[in-house]
C-alpha positions as CSV (number, residue, x, y, z in Angstrom):
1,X,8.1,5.2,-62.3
2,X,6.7,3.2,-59.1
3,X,4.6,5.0,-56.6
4,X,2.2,4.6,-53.5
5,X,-1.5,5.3,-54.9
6,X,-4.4,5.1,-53.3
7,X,-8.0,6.0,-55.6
8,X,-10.9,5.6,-52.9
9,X,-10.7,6.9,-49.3
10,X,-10.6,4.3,-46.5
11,X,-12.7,6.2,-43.5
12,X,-12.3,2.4,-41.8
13,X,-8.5,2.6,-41.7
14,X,-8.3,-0.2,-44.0
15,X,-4.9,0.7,-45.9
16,X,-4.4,-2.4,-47.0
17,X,-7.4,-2.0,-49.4
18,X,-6.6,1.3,-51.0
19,X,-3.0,1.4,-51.3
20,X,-1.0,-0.4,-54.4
21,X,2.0,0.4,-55.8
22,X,1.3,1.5,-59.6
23,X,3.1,3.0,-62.0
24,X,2.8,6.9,-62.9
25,X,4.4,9.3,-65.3
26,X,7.9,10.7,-64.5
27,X,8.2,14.4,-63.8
28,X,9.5,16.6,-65.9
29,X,10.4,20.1,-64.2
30,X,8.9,23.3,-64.9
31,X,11.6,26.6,-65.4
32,X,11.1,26.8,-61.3
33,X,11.4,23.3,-60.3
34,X,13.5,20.7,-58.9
35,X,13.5,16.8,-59.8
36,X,15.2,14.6,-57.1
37,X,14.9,11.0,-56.4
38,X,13.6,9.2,-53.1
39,X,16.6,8.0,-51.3
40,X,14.2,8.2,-48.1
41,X,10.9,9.5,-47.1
42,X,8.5,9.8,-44.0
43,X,4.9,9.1,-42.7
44,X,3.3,12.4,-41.2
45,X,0.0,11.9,-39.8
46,X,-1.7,13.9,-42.4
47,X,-1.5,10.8,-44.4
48,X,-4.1,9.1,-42.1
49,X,-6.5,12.3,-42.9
50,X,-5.9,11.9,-46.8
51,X,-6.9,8.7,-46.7
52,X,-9.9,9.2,-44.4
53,X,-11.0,12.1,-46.6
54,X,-11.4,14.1,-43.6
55,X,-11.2,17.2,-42.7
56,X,-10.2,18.0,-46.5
57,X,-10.7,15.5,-49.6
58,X,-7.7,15.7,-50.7
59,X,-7.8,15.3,-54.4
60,X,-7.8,11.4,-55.7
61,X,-6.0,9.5,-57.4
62,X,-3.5,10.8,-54.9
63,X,0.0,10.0,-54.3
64,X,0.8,10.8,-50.1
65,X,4.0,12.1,-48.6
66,X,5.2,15.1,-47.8
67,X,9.2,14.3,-46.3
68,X,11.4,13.0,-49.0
69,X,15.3,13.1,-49.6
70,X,17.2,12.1,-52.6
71,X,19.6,13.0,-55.4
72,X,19.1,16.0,-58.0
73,X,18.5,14.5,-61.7
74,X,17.0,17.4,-63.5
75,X,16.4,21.2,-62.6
76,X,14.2,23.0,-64.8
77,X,15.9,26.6,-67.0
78,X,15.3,28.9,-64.5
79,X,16.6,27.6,-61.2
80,X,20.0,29.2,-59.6
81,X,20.6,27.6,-56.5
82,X,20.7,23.8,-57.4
83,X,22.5,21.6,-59.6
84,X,22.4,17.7,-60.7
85,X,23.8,15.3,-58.3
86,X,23.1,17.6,-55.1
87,X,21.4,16.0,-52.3
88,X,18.5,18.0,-50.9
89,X,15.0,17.4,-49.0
90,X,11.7,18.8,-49.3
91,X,9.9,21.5,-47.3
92,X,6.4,20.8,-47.6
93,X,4.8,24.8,-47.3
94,X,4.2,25.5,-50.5
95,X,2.6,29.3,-50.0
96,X,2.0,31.6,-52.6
97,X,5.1,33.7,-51.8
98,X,3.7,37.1,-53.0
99,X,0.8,37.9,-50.6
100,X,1.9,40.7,-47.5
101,X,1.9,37.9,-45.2
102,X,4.8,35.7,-47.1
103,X,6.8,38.6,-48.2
104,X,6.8,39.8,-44.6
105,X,8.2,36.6,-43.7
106,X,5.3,34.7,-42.5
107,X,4.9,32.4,-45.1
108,X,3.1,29.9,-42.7
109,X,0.8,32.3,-42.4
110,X,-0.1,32.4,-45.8
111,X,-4.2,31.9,-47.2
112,X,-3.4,30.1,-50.2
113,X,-0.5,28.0,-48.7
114,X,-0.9,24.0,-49.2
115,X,0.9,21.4,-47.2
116,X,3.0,19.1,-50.2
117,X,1.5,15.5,-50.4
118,X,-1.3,16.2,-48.3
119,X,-3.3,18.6,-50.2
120,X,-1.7,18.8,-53.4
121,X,-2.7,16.3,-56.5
122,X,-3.9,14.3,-57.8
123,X,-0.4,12.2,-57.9
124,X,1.6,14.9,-56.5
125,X,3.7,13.6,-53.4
126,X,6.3,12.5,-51.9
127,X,5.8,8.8,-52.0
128,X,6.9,7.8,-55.7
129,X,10.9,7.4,-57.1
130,X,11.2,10.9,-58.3
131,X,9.7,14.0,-57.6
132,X,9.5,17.5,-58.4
133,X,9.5,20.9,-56.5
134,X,9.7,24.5,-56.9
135,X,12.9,25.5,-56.4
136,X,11.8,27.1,-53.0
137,X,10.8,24.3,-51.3
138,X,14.1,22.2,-51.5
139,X,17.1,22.5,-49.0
140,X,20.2,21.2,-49.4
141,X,21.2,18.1,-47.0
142,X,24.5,19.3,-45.3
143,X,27.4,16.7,-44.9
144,X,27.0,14.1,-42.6
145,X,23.3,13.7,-42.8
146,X,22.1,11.0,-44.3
147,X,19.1,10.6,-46.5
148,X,17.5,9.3,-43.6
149,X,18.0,11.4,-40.9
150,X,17.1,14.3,-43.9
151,X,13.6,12.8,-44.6
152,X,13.2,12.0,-40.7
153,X,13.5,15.8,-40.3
154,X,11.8,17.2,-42.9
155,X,8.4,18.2,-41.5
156,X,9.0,17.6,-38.2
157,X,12.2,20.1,-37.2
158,X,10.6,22.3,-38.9
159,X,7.7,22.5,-36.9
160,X,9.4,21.8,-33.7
161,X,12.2,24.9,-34.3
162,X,9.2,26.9,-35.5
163,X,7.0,26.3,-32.3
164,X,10.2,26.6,-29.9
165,X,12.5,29.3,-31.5
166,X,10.0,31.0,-33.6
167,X,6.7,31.5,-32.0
168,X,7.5,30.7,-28.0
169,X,11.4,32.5,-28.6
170,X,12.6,29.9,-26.3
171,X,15.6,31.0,-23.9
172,X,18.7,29.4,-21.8
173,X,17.9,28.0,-18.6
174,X,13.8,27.6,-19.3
175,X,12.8,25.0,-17.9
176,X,10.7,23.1,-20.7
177,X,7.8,20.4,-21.3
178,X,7.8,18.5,-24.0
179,X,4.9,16.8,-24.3
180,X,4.8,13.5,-26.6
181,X,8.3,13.4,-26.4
182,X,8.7,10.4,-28.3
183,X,6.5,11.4,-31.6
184,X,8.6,12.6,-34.2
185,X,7.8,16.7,-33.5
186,X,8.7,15.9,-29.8
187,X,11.7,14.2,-30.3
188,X,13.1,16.7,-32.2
189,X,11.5,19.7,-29.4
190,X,13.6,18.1,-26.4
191,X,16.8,17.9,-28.3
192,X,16.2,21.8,-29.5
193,X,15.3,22.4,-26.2
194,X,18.9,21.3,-25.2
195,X,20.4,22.6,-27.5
196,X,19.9,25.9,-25.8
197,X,20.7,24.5,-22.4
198,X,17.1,23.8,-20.6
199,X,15.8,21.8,-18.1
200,X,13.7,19.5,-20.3
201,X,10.4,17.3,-19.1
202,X,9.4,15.2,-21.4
203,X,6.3,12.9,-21.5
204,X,5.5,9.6,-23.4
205,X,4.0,6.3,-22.9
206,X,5.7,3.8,-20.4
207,X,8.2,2.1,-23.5
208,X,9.4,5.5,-24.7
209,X,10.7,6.9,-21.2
210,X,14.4,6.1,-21.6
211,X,14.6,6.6,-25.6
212,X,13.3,10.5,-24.2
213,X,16.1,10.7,-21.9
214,X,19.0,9.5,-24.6
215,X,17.8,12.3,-26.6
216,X,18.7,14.3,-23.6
217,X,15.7,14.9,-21.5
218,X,16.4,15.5,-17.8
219,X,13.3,13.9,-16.8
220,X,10.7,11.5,-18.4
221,X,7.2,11.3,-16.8
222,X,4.6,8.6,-18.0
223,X,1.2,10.9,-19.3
224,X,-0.7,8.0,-19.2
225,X,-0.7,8.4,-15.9
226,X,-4.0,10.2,-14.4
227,X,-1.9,12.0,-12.1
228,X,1.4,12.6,-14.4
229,X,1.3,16.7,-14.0
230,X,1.4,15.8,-9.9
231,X,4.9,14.0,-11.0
232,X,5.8,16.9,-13.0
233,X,4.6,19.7,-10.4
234,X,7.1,17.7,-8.0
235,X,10.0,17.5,-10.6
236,X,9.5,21.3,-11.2
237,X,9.9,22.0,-7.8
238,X,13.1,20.1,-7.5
239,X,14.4,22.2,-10.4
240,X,13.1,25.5,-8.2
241,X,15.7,24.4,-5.2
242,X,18.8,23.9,-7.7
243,X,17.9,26.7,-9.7
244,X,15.9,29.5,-7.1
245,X,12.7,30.9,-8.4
246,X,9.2,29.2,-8.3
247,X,8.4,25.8,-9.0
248,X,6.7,25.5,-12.6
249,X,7.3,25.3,-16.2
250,X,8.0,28.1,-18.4
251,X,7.2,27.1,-21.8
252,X,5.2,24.3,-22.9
253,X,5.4,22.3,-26.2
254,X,1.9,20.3,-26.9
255,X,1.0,18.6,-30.0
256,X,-1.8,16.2,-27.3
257,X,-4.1,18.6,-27.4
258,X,-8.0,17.9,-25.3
259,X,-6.8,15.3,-22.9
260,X,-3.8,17.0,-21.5
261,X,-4.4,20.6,-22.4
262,X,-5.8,22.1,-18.9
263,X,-3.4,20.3,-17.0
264,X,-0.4,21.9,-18.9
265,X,-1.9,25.1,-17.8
266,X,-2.3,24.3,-14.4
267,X,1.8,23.6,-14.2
268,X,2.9,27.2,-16.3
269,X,4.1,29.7,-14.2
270,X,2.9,32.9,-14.1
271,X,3.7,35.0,-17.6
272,X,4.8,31.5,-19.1
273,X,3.9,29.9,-22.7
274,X,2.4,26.9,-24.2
275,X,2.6,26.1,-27.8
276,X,0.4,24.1,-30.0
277,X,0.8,22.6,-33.2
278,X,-1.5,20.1,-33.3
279,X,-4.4,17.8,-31.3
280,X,-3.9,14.5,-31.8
281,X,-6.5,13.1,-29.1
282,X,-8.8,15.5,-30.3
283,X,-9.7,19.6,-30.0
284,X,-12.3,20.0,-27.7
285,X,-10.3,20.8,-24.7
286,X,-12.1,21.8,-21.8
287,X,-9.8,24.8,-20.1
288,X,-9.9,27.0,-16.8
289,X,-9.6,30.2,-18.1
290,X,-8.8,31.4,-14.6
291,X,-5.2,29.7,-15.3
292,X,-4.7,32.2,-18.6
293,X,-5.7,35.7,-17.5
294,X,-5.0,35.4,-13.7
295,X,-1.3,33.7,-14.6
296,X,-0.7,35.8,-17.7
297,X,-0.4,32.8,-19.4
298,X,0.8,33.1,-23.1
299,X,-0.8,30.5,-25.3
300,X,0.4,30.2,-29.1
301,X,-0.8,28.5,-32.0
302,X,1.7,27.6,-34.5
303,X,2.0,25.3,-38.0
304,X,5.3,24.5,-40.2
305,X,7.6,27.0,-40.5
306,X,9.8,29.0,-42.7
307,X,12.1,27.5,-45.0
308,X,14.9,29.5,-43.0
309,X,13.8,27.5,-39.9
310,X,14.1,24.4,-41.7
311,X,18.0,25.1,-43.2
312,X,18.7,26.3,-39.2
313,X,17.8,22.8,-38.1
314,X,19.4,20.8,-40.7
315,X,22.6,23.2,-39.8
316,X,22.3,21.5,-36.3
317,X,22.3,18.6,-37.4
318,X,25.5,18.7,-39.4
319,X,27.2,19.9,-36.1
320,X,25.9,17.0,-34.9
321,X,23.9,18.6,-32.0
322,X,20.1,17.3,-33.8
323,X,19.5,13.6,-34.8
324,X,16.9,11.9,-36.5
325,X,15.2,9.4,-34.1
326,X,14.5,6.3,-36.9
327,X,11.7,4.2,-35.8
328,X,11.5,1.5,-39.0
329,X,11.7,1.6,-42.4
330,X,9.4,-0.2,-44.8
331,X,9.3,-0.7,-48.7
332,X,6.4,1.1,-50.7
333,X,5.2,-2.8,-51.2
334,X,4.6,-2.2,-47.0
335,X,2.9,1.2,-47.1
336,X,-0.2,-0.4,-45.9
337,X,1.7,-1.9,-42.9
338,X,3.7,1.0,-42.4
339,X,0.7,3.3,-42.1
340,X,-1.2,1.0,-39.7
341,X,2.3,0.9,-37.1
342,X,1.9,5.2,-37.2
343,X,-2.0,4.9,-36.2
344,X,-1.2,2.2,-33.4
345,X,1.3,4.6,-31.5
346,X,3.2,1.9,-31.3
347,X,6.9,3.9,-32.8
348,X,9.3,6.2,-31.2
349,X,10.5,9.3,-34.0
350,X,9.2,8.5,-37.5
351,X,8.4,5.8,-39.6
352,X,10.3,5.8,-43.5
353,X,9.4,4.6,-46.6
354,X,11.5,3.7,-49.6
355,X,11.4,2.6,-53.1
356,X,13.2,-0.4,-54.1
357,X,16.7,-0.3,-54.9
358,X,16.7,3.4,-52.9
C-alpha cells in the first residue's frame, strides 16, 4: 500500500525533501485491533515536530498522522464492538489502560501513553491507505458525518471538549474566550462553547474574523492587535450591562501560549479559569502572579482526552450542533505542500490529506 514517508528529519522545514510517497506493507491486525481504510485524514501540528526531530525523535522511517477516517476491512479474533464495513475514526491516546491513573479514568494522564502517528513507529500512522488500531482507539462515525468532518474532528474535539467540558467544567451563560479561534482546537471550542449557551469571544487574525462568527461567536477581536484585550475588556463590559455582574471573562480557552498568556489573565474575573493545551508562539510566558492568587484565578493544563469525550463530540455532531471547519484538502503526492500551508498560518480549521482514489 501507498504511504507518506519521511527517513531523515528536516529541522529547516524543507518537507519537500523528506517526504515521498513509498510503498509499505499492509497491516494485518492483531486479536485487539482494527484495520480501516483512509477515506480522510488530518494535519496536527505534531507533524511539524516529527519532522523537526524535536522535542522527541520520533522513531524513523516514520509514517505521520494521527486523524484518519475510513471503512472497516479486517478486525482481528478478539474484537467485539466492530465489524467489516463500519465506518469509524481514530483516537490518537493510546495509554497503557491498566495503570491507577487510566483505570480511574484519566487515561490522559497516563505515563506510558503515546500520541498515534506522532510518537509511534517506525511506519505506524495515520497517513498510509490502511491502517490498524487497537480496538480501543476507534469510534464509530455516527450518521451524517462524513469522512471528512470525522478526520477534521478527530484530535481536535477531543481536545477542545476535554479542555472545556472536562477540565474547566464549562457552564450556561459563561461568558468565554476563545483564543485562536480559527485553528482547528478553537474552532471546535467556540462552537462547544455555544453549544451550552455562552457569550463567546473569539480571537484570530484579521481574515479569520467573520469565518469565527459563522461558527457562532458573538464577537471576533483581531489578537494581532497590541491592544486586542483593551477591545475585549470593552466587549466584556458590554456583556456586564445586558447580563448584570462585573465586566470580565470567566473561562479562558488558550492554545497561544507566551505572547498572549498574561493578558488573558489580566481580563479573568475574579475565581475564573484559563485552560491550556498547548503554546504555539512558544512557553516562556512572562506572568503577574499578582493576577492568580489576588483574583483566585484557576489556571488548568490539559492534553487529549478520553475516548468518552471524543464519542460525546462526534454525538454533537450527528445532531448537527458541531461541524468540521474544512480548510483544503491535498493528495499524499502534496503532503509536502500541505504541510508547508499548516506552518504559514495561512488556513482556517484543518488541513486533510487523502490517498488516491479515497
Amino acid at each position: 500500500m501507498k504511504a507518506v514517508v519521511y527517513r531523515e528529519y528536516a529541522p529547516d522545514d524543507d518537507y519537500a525533501k523528506i517526504l515521498k510517497v513509498e510503498d509499505i506493507d499492509s497491516p494485518k491486525p492483531k486479536p485487539d485491533e482494527v484495520v480501516f481504510t483512509n477515506k480522510a485524514s488530518a494535519l496536527n501540528y505534531n507533524d511539524i515536530w516529527g519532522m523537526r526531530g524535536v522535542p522527541i525523535p520520533v522513531p524513523v522511517p516514520h509514517v505521520s498522522g494521527s486523524d484518519v477516517a475510513g471503512d472497516v476491512i479486517a478486525v482481528g479474533e478478539d474484537v467485539q464492538g466492530f465489524k467489516v464495513g463500519d465506518r469509524v475514526v481514530s483516537h490518537s491516546n493510546l495509554a497503557c489502560r491498566v495503570c491507577s491513573d487510566c483505570t480511574s479514568g484519566r487515561e490522559f494522564d497516563c505515563t506510558r501513553r503515546q500520541v498515534w502517528g506522532f510518537q509511534t513507529g517506525p511506519l505506524w500512522g495515520a497517513y498510509s491507505e490502511e491502517v490498524h488500531l487497537p480496538e480501543v482507539n476507534v469510534s464509530k462515525i455516527p450518521e451524517g458525518v462524513s469522512y471528512d468532518d470525522a478526520a477534521a474532528a478527530s484530535m481536535t474535539i477531543l481536545t477542545s471538549w476535554h479542555m472545556l467540558v472536562g477540565r474547566a467544567k464549562i457552564t450556561p451563560g459563561q461568558t468565554v474566550l476563545i483564543m485562536g479561534g480559527g485553528s482547528g482546537v478553537g474552532s471546535f471550542g467556540i462552537q462547544i462553547a455555544k453549544l451550552y449557551n455562552c457569550d463567546v469571544i473569539a480571537t484570530a487574525s484579521p481574515d479569520k474574523l467573520e469565518k469565527c462568527k459563522e461558527l457562532g461567536a458573538d464577537y471576533a477581536v483581531d489578537h494581532r492587535k497590541d491592544d486586542w484585550h483593551k477591545e475585549v475588556r470593552g466587549i466584556t463590559k458590554e456583556i456586564a450591562k445586558k447580563k448584570g455582574g462585573a465586566p470580565g471573562i470567566d473561562l479562558s480557552f488558550d492554545h497561544i501560549g507566551e505572547t498572549h498568556f498574561n493578558k488573558q489573565l489580566t481580563l479573568l474575573k475574579y475565581g475564573a479559569t484559563l485552560v491550556s493545551c498547548g503554546a504555539t508562539t512558544g512557553y516562556d510566558a512572562k506572568i503577574d502572579l499578582r493576577h492568580i492568587f489576588f483574583k483566585g484565578i484557576n489556571v488548568l493544563g490539559s492534553t487529549q482526552g478520553t475516548k468518552a469525550e471524543l464519542d460525546q463530540g462526534l454525538y454533537w455532531m450527528g445532531q448537527g450542533k458541531i461541524k468540521a471547519a474544512v480548510d483544503s484538502v491535498y493528495s499524499f503526492e502534496q503532503a509536502a505542500e500541505a504541510h508547508t500551508k499548516m506552518l504559514s498560518g495561512k488556513f482556517f480549521g484543518k488541513i486533510l490529506m487523502k490517498p488516491e482514489g479515497a
